[in-house]
VOKE-459570 format. One line per field, with one value per residue (C-alpha): x negated, y negated, z; chain; residue in one letter. Coordinates in steps of 0.2 Angstrom, whole numbers, plus 5000, padded with zeros to 4 digits. Layout:
% residues N
x <- X/...
y <- Y/...
z <- Z/...
chaine <- A/...
residu <- a/...
% end
This chain:
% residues 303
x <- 4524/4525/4540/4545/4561/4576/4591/4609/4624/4639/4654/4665/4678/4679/4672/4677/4692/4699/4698/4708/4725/4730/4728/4736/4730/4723/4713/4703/4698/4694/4683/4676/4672/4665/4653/4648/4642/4631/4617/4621/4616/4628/4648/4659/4674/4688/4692/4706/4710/4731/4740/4747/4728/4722/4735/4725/4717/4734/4730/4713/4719/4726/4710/4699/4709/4709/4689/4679/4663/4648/4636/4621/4631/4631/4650/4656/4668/4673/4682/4687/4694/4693/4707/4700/4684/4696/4705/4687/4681/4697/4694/4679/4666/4650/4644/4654/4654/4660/4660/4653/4654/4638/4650/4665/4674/4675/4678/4693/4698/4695/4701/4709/4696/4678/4661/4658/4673/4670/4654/4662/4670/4654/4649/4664/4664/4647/4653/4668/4659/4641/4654/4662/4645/4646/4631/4639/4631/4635/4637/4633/4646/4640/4622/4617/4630/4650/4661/4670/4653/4640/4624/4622/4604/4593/4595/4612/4612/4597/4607/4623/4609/4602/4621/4624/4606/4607/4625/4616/4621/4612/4610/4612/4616/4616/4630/4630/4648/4651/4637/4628/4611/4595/4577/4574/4588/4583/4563/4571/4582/4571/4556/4571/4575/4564/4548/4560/4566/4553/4562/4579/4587/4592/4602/4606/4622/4621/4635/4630/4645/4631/4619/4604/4608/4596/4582/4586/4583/4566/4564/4569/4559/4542/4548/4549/4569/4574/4593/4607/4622/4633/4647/4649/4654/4652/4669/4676/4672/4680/4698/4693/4681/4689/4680/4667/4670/4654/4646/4630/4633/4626/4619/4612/4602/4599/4593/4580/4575/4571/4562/4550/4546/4556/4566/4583/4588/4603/4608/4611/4619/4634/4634/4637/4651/4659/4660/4669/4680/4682/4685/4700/4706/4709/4711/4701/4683/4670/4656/4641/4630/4622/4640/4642/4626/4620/4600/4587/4581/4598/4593/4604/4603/4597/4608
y <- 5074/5057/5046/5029/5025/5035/5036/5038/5043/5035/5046/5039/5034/5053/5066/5054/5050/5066/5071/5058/5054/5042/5026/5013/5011/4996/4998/5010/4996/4987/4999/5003/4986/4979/4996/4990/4973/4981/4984/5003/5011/5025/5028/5043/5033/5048/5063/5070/5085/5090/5080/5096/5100/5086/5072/5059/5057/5058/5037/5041/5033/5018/5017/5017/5005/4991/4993/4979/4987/4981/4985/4990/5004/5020/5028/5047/5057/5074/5087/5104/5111/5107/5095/5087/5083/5076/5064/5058/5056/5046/5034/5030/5040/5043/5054/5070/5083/5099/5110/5131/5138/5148/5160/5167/5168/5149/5145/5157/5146/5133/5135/5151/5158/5170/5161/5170/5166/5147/5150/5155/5140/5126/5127/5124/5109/5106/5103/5094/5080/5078/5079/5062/5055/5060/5071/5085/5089/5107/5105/5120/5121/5130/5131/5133/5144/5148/5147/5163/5171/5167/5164/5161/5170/5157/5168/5168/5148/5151/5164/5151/5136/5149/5150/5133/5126/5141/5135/5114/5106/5091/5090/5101/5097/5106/5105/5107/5109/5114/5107/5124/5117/5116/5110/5129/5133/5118/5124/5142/5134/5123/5135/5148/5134/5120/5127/5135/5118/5105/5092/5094/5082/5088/5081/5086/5083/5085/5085/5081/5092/5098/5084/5091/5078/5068/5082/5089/5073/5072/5091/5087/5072/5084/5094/5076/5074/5059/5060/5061/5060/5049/5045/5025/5027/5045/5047/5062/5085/5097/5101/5120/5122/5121/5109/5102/5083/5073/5069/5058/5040/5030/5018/5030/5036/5017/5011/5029/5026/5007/5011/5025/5012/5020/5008/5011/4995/4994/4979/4988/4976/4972/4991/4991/4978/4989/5004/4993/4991/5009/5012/4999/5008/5027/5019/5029/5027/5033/5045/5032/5029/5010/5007/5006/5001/4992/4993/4995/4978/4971/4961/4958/4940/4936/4928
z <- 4960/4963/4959/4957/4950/4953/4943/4951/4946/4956/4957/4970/4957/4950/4961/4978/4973/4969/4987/4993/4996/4979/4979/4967/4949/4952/4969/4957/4943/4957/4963/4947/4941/4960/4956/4940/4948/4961/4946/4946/4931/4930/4935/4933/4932/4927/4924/4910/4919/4921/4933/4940/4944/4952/4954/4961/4941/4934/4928/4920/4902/4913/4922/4909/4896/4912/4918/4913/4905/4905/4891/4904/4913/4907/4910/4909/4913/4918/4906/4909/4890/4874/4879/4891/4879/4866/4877/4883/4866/4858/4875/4867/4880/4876/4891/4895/4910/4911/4926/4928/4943/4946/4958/4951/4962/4965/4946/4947/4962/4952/4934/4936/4923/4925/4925/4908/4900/4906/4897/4882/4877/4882/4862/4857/4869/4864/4846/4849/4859/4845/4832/4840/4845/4864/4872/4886/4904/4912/4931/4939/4954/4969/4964/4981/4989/4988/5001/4998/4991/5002/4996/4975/4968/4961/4946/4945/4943/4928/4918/4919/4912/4901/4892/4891/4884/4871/4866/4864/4881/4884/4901/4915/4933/4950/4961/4980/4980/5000/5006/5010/5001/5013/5008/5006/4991/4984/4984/4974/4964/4953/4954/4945/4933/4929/4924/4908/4902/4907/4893/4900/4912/4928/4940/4958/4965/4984/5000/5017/5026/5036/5038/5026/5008/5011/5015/4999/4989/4996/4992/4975/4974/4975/4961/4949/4949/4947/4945/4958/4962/4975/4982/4989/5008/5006/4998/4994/4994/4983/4985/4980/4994/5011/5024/5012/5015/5014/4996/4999/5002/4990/5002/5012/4996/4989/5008/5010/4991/4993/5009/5003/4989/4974/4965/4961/4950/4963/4974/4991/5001/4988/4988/5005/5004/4989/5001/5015/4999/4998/5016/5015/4999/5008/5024/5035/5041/5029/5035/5029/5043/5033/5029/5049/5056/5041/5033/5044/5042/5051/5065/5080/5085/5102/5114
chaine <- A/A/A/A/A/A/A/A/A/A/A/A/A/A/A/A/A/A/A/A/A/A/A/A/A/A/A/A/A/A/A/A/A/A/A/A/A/A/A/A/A/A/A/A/A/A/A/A/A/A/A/A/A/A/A/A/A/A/A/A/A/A/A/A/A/A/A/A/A/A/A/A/A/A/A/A/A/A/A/A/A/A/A/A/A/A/A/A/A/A/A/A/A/A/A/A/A/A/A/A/A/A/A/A/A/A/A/A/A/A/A/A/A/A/A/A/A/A/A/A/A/A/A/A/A/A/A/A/A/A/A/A/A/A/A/A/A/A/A/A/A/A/A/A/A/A/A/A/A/A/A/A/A/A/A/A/A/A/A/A/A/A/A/A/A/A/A/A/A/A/A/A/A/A/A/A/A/A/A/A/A/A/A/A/A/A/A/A/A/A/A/A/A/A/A/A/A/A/A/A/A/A/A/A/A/A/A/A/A/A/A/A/A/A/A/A/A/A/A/A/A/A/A/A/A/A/A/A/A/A/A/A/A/A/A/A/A/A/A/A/A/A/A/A/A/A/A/A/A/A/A/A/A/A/A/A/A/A/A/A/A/A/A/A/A/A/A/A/A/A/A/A/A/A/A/A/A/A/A/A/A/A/A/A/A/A/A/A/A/A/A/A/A/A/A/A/A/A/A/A/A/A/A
residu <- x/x/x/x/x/x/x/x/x/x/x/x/x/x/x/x/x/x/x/x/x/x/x/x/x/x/x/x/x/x/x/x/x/x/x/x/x/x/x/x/x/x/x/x/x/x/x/x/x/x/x/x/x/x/x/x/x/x/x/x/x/x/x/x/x/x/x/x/x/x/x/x/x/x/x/x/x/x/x/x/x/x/x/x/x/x/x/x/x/x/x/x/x/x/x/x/x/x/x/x/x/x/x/x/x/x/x/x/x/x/x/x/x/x/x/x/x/x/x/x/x/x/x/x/x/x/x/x/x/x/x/x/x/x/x/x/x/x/x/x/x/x/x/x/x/x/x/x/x/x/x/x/x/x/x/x/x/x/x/x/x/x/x/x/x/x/x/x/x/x/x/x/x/x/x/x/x/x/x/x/x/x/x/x/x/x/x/x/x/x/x/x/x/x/x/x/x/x/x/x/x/x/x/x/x/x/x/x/x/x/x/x/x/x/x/x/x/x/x/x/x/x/x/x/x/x/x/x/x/x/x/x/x/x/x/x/x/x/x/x/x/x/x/x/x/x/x/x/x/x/x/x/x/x/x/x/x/x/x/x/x/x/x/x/x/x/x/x/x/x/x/x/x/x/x/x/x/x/x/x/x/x/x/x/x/x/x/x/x/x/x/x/x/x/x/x/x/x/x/x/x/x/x
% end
């Protein structure tokens, strides 16, 4: 299937950040407004989970109430309760995700609770958010393998998007939450789920822990999806999932995209700057190979 706009979602300021050590307030705003100037479409800025759980969101209000906004961005953030949703909604959000694990075993890692009894909470999510004006995406963690589970059964993932089209979600999303996604599981996955809900957005969220996130795009691109997920610099992993640093660098995704003559909408050489932002923010040296090298149409002068 041919495509030729593509839609991203940039969760460096959520999903990256989270994984990292914390960084001040404002280095945050920062990042979040220099994101919105890059003519991204799309920002997960926060997440209103318990400071006990993840303390590097501990300043979502803060964050939030400081971020400059601009009307042509669409924002979101993550919720994983009823309490969550509400704090998102009285911030004003119209875009709301909540996270399923498809293996149980990770979601018990992860919110202490079963896959099923997660389940049984996304319509009263689901109501809360239309009953403030906000639409709710379920992420399906570990759609394509668990680290303490092995591999997840294409219809495992379904019966999970099943629950949560049948209780009104919005939106669905597939997560490759440690990075154990190939071309492959990416083929079995949407031939499981996408032929039973043709009308419903689905987005693919991919880690390159072992080199193959931008494989699966292209994969995912031949099946029609036009929404992704990533992470500027390649910020970021899953704190509940040992050794899977590496979400896909936006960049990387924006420079392959722009290449193959898909627009994006996104202006990749202030992205690039934006993740040199980033890098200086966590202080280490990000995994994205355009942040280092730069796009492919760098010259090198002659000397």
């Amino acid at each position: 299937m041919s495509v030729d706009h593509v839609s991203i979602r940039e969760v460096g300021p959520r999903d990256g950040l989270q994984s990292e050590d914390p960084i001040p307030t404002a280095d945050k705003i920062r990042l979040i407004d220099a994101l919105s100037a890059t003519c991204l479409s799309r920002i997960e800025a926060v997440s209103f989970v318990h400071p006990k759980a993840i303390p590097q969101m501990a300043d979502a209000d803060e964050v939030w109430a400081s971020v400059r906004r601009d009307p042509e961005v669409r924002y979101s953030a993550l919720a994983p309760n009823v309490r969550g949703v509400r704090r998102a909604v009285d911030a004003g959000f119209e875009e709301i995700e909540v996270v399923v694990s498809a293996s149980d075993t990770h979601n018990r890692k992860n919110i202490n609770r079963s896959t099923d009894e997660s389940l049984e909470d996304v319509a009263e999510l689901v109501e809360l958010a239309h009953g403030n004006g906000a639409s709710i995406e379920v992420i399906v963690a570990t759609s394509f393998g668990c680290p303490y589970e092995g591999d997840i059964a294409p219809s495992r993932v379904a019966w999970v998007v099943d629950r949560a089209i049948a209780d009104g979600a919005d939106r669905v999303a597939f997560g490759d939450t440690t990075g154990m996604g190939t071309p492959r599981r990416v083929r079995e996955l949407l031939d499981a789920v996408k032929p039973n809900y043709p009308d419903v957005p689905m987005l693919l969220h991919f880690h390159n822990t072992r080199g193959t996130a931008l494989a699966n795009v292209l994969t995912a691109l031949d099946y029609g999806v036009t929404e992704f997920d990533a992470s500027v610099g390649g910020l970021g992993g899953c704190p509940y999932a040992p050794g899977a640093s590496g979400n896909l660098a936006t960049e990387e995704l924006v420079h392959m995209l722009h290449d193959m003559g898909i627009a994006t909408g996104v202006d990749l050489d202030a992205l690039i700057e934006v993740a040199r932002m980033a890098e200086g923010f966590v202080g280490r040296e990000l995994p994205s190979g355009v942040l280092r090298a730069g796009p492919r149409t760098k010259l090198t002068p002659i000397t």
